[in-house]
ChimeraX commands (.cxc) that place a marker at each C-alpha (Angstrom):
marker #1 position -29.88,-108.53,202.95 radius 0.5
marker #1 position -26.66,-109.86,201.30 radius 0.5
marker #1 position -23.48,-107.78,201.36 radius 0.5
marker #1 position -21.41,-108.29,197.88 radius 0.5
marker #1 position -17.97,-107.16,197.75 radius 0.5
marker #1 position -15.45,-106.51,194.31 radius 0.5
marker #1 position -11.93,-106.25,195.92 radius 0.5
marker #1 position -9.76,-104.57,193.01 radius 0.5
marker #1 position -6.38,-103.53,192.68 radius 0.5
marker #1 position -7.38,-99.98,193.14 radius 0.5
marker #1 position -11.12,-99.83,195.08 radius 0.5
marker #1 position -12.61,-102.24,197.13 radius 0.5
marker #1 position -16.68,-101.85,195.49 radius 0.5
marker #1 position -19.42,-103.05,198.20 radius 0.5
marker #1 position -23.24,-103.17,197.98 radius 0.5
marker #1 position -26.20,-104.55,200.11 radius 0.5
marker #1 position -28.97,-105.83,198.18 radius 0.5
marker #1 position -32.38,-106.41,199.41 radius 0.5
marker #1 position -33.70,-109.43,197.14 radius 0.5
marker #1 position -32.75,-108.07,193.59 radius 0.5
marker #1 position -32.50,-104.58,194.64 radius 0.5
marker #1 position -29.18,-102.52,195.14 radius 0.5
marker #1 position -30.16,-100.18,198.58 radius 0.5
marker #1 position -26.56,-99.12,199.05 radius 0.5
marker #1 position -22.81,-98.88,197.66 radius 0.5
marker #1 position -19.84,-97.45,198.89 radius 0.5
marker #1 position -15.44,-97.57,197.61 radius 0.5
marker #1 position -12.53,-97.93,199.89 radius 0.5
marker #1 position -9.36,-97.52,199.01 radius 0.5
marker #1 position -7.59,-101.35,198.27 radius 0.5
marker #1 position -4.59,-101.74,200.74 radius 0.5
marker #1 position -2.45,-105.08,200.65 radius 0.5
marker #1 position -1.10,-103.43,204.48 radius 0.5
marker #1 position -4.54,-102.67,206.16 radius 0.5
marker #1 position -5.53,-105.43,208.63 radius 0.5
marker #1 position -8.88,-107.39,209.22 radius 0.5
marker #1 position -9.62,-105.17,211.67 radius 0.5
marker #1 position -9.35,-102.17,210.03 radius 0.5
marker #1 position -11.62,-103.21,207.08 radius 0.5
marker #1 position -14.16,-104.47,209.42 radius 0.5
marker #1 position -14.33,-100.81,211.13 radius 0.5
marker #1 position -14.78,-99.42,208.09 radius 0.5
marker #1 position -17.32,-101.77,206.85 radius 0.5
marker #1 position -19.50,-101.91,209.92 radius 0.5
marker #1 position -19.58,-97.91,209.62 radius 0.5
marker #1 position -20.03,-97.84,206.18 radius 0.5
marker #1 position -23.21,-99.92,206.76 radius 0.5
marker #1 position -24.21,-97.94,210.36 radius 0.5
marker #1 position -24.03,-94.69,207.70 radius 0.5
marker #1 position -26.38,-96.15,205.55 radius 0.5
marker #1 position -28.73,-97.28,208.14 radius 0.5
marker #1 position -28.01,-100.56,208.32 radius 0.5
marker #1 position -27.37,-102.95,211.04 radius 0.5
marker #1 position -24.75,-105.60,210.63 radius 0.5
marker #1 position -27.47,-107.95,212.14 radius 0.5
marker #1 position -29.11,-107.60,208.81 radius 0.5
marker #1 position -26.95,-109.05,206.48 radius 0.5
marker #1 position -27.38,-113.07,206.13 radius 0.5
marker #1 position -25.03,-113.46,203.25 radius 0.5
marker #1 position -21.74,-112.18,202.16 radius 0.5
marker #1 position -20.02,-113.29,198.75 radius 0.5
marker #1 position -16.92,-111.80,197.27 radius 0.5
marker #1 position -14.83,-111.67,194.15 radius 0.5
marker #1 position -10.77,-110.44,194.52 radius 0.5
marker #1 position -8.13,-109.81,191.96 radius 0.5
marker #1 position -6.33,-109.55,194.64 radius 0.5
marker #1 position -5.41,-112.89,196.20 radius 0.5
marker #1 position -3.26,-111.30,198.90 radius 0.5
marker #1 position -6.43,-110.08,200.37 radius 0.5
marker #1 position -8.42,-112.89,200.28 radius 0.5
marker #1 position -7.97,-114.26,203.96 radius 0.5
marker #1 position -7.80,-110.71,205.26 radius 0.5
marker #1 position -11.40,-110.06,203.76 radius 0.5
marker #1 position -12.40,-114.12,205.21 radius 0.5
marker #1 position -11.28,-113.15,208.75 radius 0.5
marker #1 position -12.96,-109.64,208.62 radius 0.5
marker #1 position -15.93,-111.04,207.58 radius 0.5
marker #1 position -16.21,-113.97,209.95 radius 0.5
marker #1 position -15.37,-112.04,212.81 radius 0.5
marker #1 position -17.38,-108.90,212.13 radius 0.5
marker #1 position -20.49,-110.06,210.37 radius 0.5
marker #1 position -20.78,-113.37,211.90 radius 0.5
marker #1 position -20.70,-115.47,208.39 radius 0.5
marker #1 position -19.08,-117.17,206.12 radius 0.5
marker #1 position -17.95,-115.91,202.79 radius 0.5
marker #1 position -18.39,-117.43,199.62 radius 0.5
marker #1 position -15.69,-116.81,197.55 radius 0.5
marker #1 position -16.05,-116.35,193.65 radius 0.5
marker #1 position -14.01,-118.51,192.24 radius 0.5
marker #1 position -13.85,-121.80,190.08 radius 0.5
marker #1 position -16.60,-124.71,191.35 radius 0.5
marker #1 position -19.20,-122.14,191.57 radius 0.5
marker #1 position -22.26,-122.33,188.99 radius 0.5
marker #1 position -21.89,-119.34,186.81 radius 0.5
marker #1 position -25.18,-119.48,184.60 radius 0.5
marker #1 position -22.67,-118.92,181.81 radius 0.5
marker #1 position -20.71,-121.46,179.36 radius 0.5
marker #1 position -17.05,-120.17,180.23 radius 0.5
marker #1 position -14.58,-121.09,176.97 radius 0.5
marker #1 position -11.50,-120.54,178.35 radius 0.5
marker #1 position -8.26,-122.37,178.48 radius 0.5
marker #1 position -7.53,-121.59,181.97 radius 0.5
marker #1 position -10.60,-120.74,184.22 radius 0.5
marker #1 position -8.26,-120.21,186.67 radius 0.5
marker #1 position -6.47,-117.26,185.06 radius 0.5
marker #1 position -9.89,-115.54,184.37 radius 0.5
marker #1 position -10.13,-112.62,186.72 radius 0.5
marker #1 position -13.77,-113.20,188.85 radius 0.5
marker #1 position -14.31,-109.17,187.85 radius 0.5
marker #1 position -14.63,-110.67,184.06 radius 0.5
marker #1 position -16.89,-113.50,185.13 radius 0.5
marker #1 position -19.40,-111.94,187.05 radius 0.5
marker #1 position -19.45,-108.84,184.90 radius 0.5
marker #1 position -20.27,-111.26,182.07 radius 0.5
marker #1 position -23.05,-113.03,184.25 radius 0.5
marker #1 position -24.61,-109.78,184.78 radius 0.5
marker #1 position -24.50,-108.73,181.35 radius 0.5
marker #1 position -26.26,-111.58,180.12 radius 0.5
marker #1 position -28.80,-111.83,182.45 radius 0.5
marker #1 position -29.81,-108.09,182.20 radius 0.5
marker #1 position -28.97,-107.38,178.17 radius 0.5
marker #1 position -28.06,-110.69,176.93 radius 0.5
marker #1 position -30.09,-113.61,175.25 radius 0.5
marker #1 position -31.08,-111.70,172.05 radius 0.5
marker #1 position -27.51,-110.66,170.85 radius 0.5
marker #1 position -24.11,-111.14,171.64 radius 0.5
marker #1 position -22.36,-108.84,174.08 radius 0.5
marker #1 position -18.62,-107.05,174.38 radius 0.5
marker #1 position -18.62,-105.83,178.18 radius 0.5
marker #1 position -15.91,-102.82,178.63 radius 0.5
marker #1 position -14.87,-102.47,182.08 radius 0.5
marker #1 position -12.65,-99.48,182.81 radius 0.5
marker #1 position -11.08,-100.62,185.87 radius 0.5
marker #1 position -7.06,-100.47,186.41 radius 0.5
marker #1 position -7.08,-102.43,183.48 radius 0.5
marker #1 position -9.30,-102.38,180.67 radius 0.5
marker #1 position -10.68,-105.17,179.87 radius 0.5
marker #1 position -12.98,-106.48,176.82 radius 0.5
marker #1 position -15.41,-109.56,177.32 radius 0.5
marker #1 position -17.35,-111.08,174.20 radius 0.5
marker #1 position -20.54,-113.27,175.11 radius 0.5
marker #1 position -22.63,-115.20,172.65 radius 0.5
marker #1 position -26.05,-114.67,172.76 radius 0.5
marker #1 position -26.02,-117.72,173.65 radius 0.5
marker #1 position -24.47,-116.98,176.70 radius 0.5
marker #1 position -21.01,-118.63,175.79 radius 0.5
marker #1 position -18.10,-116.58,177.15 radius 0.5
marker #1 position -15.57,-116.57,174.44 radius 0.5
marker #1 position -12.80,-114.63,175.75 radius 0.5
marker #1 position -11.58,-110.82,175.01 radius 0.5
marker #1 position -9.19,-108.35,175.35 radius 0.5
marker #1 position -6.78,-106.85,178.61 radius 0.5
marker #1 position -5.47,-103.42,178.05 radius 0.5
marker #1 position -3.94,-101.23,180.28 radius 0.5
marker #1 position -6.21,-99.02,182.06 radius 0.5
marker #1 position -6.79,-95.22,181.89 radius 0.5
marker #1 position -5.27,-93.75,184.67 radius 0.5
marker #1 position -2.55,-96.21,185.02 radius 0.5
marker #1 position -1.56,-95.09,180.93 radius 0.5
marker #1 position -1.55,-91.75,182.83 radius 0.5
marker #1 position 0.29,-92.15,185.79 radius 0.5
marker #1 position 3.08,-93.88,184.09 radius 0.5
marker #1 position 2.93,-91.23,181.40 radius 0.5
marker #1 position 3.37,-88.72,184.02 radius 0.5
marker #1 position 5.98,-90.65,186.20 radius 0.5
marker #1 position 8.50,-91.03,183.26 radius 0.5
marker #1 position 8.47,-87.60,182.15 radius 0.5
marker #1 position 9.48,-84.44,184.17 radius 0.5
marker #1 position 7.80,-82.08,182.03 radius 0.5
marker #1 position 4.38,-83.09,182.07 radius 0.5
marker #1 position 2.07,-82.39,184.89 radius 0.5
marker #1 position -0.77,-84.32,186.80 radius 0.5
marker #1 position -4.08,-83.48,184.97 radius 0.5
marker #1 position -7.72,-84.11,185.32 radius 0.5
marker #1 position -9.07,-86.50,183.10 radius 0.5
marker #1 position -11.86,-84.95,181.23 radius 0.5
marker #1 position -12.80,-84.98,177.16 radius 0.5
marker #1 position -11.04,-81.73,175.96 radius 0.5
marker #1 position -13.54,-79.69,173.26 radius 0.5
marker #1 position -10.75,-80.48,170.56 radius 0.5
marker #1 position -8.79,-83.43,169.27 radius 0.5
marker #1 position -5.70,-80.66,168.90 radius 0.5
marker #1 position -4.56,-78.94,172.29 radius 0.5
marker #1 position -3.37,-75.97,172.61 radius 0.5
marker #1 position -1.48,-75.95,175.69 radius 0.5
marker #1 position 0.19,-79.25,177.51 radius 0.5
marker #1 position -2.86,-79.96,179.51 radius 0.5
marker #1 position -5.70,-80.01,176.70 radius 0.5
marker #1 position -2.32,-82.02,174.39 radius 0.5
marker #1 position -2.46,-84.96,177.64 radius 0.5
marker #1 position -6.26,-84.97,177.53 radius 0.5
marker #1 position -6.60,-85.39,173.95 radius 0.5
marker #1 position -4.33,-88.32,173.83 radius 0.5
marker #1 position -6.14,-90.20,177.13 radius 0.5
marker #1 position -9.51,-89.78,175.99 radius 0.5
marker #1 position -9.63,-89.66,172.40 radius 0.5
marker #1 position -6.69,-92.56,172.31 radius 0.5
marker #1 position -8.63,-94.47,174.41 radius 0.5
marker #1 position -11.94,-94.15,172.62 radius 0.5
marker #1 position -9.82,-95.12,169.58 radius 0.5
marker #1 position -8.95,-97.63,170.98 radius 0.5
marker #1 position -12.31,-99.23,172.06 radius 0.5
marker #1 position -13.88,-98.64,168.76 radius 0.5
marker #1 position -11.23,-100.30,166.76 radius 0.5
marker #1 position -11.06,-103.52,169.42 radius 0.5
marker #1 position -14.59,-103.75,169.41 radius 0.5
marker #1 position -14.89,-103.60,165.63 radius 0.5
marker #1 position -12.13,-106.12,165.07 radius 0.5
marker #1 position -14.41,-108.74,167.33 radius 0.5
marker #1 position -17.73,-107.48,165.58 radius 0.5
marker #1 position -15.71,-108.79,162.29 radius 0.5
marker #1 position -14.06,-111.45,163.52 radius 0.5
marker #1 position -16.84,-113.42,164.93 radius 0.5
marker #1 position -19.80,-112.07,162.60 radius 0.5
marker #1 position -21.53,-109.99,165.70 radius 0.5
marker #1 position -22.67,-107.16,163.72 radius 0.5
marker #1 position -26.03,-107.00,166.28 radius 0.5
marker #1 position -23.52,-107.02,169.44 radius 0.5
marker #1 position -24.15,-104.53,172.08 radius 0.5
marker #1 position -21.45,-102.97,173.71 radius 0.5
marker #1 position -22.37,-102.53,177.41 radius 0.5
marker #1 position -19.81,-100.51,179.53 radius 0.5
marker #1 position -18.99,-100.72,183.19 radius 0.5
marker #1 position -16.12,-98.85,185.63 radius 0.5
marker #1 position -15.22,-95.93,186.58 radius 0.5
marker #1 position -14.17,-93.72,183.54 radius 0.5
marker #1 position -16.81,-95.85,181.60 radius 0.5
marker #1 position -19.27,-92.30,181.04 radius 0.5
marker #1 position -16.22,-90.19,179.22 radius 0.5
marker #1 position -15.69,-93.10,176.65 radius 0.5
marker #1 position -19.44,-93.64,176.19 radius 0.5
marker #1 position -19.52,-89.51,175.42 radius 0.5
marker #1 position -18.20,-91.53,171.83 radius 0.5
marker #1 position -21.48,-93.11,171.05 radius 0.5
marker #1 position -19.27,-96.26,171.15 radius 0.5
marker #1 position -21.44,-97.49,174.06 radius 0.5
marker #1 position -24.94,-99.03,174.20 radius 0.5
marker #1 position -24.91,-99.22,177.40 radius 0.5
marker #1 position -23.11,-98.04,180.85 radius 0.5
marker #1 position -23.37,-99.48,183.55 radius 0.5
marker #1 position -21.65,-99.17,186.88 radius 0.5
marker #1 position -23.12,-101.51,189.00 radius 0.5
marker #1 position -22.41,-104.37,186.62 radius 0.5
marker #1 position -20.23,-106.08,188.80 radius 0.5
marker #1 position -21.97,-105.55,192.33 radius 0.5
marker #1 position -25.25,-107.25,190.54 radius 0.5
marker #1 position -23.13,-110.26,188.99 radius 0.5
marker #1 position -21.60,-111.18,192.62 radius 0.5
marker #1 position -25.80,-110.89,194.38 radius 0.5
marker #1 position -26.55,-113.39,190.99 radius 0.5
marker #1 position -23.85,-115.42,191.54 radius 0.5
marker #1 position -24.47,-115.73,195.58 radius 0.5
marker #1 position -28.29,-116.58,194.40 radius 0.5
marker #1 position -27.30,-118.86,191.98 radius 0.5
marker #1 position -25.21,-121.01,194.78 radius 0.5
marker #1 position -27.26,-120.70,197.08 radius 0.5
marker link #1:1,2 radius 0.2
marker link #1:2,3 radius 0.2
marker link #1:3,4 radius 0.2
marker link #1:4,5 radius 0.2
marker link #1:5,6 radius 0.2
marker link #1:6,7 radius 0.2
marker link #1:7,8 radius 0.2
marker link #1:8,9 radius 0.2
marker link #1:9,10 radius 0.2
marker link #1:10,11 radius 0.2
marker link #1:11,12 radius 0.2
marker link #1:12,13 radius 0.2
marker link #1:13,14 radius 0.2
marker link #1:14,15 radius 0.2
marker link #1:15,16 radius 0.2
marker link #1:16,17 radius 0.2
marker link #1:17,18 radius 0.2
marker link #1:18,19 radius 0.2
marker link #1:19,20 radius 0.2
marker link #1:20,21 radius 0.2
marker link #1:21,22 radius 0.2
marker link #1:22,23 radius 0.2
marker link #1:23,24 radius 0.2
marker link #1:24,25 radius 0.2
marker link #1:25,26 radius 0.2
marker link #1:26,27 radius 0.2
marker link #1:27,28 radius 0.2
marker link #1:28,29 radius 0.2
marker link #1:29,30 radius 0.2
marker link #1:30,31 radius 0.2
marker link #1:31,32 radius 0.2
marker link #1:32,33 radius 0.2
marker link #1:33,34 radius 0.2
marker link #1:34,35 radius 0.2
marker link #1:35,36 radius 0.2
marker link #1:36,37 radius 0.2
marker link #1:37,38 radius 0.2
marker link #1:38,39 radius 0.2
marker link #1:39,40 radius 0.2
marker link #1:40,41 radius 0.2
marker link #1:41,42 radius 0.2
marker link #1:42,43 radius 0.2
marker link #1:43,44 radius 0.2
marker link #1:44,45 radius 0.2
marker link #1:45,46 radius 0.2
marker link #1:46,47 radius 0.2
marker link #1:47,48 radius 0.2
marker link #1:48,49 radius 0.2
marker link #1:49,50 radius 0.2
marker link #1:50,51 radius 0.2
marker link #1:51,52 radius 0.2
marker link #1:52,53 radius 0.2
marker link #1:53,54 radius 0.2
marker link #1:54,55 radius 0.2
marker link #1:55,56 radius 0.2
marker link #1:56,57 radius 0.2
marker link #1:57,58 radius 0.2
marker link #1:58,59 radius 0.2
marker link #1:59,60 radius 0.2
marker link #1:60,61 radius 0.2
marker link #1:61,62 radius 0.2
marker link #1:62,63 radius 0.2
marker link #1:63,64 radius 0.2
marker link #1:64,65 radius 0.2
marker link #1:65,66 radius 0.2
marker link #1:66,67 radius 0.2
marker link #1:67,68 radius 0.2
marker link #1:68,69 radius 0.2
marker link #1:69,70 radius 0.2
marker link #1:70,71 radius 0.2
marker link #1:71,72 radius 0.2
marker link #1:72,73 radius 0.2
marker link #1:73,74 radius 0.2
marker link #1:74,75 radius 0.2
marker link #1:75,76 radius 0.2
marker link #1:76,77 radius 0.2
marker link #1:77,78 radius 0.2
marker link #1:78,79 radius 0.2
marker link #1:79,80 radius 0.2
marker link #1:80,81 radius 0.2
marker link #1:81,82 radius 0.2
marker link #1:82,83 radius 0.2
marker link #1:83,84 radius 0.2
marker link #1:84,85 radius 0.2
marker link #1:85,86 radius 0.2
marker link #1:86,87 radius 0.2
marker link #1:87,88 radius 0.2
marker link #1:88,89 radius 0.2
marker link #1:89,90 radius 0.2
marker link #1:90,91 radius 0.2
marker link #1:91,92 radius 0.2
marker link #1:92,93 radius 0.2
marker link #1:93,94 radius 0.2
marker link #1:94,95 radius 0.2
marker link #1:95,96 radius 0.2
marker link #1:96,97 radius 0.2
marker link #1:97,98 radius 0.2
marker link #1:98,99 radius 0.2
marker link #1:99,100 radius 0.2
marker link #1:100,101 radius 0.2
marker link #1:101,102 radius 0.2
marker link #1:102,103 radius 0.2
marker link #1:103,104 radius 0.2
marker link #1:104,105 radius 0.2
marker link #1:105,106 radius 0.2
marker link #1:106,107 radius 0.2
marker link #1:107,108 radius 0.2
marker link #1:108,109 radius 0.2
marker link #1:109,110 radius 0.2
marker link #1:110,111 radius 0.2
marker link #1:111,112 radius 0.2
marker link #1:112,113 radius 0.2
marker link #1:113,114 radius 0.2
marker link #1:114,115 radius 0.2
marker link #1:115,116 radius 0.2
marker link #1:116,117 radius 0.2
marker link #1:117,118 radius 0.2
marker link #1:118,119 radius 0.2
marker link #1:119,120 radius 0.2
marker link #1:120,121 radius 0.2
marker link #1:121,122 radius 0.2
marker link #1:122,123 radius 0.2
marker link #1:123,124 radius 0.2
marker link #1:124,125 radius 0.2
marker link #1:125,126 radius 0.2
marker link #1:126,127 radius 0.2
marker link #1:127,128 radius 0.2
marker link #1:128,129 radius 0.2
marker link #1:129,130 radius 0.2
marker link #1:130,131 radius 0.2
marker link #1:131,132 radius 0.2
marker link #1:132,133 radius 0.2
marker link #1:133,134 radius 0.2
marker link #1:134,135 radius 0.2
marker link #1:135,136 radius 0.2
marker link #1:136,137 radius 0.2
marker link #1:137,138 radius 0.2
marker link #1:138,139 radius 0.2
marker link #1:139,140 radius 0.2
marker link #1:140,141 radius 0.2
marker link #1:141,142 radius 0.2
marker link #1:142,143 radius 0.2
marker link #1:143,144 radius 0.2
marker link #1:144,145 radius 0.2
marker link #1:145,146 radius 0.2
marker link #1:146,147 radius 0.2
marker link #1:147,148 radius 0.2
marker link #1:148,149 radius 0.2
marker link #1:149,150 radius 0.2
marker link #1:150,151 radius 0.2
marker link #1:151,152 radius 0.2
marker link #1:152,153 radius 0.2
marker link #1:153,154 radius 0.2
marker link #1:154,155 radius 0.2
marker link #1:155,156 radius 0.2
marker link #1:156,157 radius 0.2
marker link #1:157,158 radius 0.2
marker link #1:158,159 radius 0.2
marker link #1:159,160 radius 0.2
marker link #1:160,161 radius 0.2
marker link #1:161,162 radius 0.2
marker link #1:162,163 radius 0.2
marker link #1:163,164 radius 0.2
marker link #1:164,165 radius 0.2
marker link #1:165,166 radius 0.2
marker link #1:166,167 radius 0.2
marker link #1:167,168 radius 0.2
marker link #1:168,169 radius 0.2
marker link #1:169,170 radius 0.2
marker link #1:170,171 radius 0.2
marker link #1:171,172 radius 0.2
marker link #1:172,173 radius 0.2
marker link #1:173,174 radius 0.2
marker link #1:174,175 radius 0.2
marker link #1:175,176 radius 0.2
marker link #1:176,177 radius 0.2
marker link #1:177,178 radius 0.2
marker link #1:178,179 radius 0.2
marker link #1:179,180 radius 0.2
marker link #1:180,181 radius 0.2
marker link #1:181,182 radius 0.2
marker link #1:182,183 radius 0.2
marker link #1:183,184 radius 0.2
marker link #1:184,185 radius 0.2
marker link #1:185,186 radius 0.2
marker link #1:186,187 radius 0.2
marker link #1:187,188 radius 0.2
marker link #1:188,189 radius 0.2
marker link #1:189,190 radius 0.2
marker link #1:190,191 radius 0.2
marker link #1:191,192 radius 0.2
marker link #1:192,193 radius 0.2
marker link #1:193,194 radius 0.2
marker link #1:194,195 radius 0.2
marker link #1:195,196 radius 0.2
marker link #1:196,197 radius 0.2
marker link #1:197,198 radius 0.2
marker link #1:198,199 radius 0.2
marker link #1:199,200 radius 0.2
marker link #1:200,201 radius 0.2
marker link #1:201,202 radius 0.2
marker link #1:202,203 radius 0.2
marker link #1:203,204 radius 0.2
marker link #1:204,205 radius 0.2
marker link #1:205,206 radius 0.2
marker link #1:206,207 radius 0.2
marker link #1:207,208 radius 0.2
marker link #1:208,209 radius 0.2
marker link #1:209,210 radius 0.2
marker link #1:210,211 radius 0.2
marker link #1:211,212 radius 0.2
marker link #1:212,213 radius 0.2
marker link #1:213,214 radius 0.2
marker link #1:214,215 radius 0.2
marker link #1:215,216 radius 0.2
marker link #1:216,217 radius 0.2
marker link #1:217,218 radius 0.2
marker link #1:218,219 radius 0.2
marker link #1:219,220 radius 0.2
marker link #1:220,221 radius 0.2
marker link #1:221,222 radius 0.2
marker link #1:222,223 radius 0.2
marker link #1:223,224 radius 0.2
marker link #1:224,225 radius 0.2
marker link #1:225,226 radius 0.2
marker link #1:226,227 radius 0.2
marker link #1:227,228 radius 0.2
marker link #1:228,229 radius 0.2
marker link #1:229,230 radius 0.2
marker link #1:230,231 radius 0.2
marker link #1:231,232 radius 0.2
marker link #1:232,233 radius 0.2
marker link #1:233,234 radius 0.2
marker link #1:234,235 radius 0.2
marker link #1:235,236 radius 0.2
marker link #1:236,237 radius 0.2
marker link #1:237,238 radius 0.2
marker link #1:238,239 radius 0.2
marker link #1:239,240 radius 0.2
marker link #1:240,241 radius 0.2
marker link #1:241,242 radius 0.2
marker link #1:242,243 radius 0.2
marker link #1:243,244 radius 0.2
marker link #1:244,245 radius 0.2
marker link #1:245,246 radius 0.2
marker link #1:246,247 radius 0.2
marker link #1:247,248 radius 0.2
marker link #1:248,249 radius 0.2
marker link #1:249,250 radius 0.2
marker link #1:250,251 radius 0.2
marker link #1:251,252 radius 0.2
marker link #1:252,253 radius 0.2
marker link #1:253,254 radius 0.2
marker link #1:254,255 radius 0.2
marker link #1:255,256 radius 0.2
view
C-alpha cells in the first residue's frame, strides 16, 4: 500500500492506495504549530480506524504548499512509518511537458492535479482543471499533454472570510447556491454574490482560454472542496475530488 499526502494551506488530504485503487481518505486540519509527533498520532490512528496497519504501507510520497511543513511531515514520516518520503517537487518525472517559466514557483497541487487529469481525461482534448482549494486555481493542458499555464484566484471561502472580517454588519453564512440570483434578506444577498460571482467567474476565465488558445473541444474537469456547488452551473464536465490524491500515487509510480 502507498500512503499519498496533499499538505495545503487549509487541509492536510491523505489516501492509501492499493495498486491503482483509492481504499481510504481522510482531512486534518493544516497547522504550521503542531509537531511531528502530533501528526504521526493522528496519522497512525487515522490508518488503525480504517483498518490498516502502519506495517502495510511501503511507500509514502507527498506534495506541500506549505514549505514550513515539509521537515515536520519528513520526520513524522521517518519516525512513524519507518520510510522515506519522496517529496514532489522539481527532478521528479512528471509524465507531463511543464511550460513554465519558473517550475519552481508552480505549486506541486497544480502539477499533480494536471498529471492526473491527463492520464484519466486527457489525450483526446485539451483540459482546464479547476481546483477550489484556498485559492482557485485554473490549469490548461494540451491534449498533448503540454502544461501551458493558467489562472490563481482567490478562493471561495477566503473571498468570504475577508468579506465578513471587514464588515461589522454582515454575518458568517453557509455557503450554499441560494434559489435566486436576487436575495431577499442579507444572508440569501452574501450567497448570491459567492456562488453565482464565482460561477461567473469560472465561465468567463474558462471561455477567455477556450478563445485564446482555439480549445473549443476542452473539458473542464473540477477538483476541491466547493468544486460540486460551481459544477450545479453546467460549467463542469467533470468533478473530481480525488484528483490530487491519484496524481501524487502516479507520480510515486512514475519514480519509482
Amino acid at each position: 500500500m502507498i500512503l499519498v499526502m496533499d499538505i495545503g494551506n487549509t487541509n492536510i488530504k491523505i489516501g492509501v492506495f492499493d495498486d491503482k485503487k483509492l481504499i481510504n481518505s481522510w482531512r486534518m486540519q493544516t497547522k504550521i504549530g503542531r509537531t511531528a509527533d502530533e501528526y504521526g498520532v493522528s496519522l497512525i490512528n487515522l490508518l488503525k480506524n480504517g483498518d490498516i496497519k502502519p506495517s502495510e504501507i511501503k511507500g509514502v510520497i507527498f506534495g506541500s504548499v506549505v514549505p514550513s511543513l515539509n521537515y515536520t511531515i519528513e520526520h513524522m514520516v521517518e519516525y512513524y512509518l519507518k520510510l522515506k518520503p519522496v517529496v514532489a517537487g522539481p527532478g521528479l518525472k512528471t509524465g507531463i511537458n511543464i511550460k513554465y517559466e519558473n517550475i519552481k514557483e508552480l505549486g506541486t497541487d497544480r502539477i499533480v492535479n494536471c498529471i492526473a487529469a491527463y492520464d484519466l481525461y486527457g489525450k483526446k482534448c485539451p483540459l482546464i482543471i479547476v481546483d477550489f482549494g484556498t485559492a482557485t486555481t485554473f490549469n490548461v493542458l494540451t491534449k498533448n499533454g503540454e502544461f501551458i499555464g493558467g489562472a490563481i484566484c482567490p478562493g471561495i471561502k477566503v473571498s468570504l472570510d475577508a468579506l465578513v472580517s471587514s464588515s461589522s454588519k454582515l454575518p458568517k453564512i453557509e455557503l450554499i447556491t441560494p434559489p435566486n440570483v436576487i436575495g431577499k434578506n442579507t444572508v440569501t444577498n452574501m450567497q448570491s454574490g459567492m456562488i453565482f460571482g464565482f460561477m461567473g467567474m469560472v465561465e468567463y476565465i474558462t471561455k477567455k482560454i477556450k478563445e485564446q488558445e482555439n480549445f473549443k473541444d476542452a473539458q473542464i474537469i473540477a477538483t476541491g472542496g466547493f468544486a460540486e456547488l460551481i459544477a450545479t452551473a453546467n460549467i463542469i464536465d467533470k468533478v473530481d475530488r480525488t484528483l490530487t490524491l491519484y496524481g501524487l500515487k502516479l507520480l510515486y509510480d512514475l519514480n519509482n
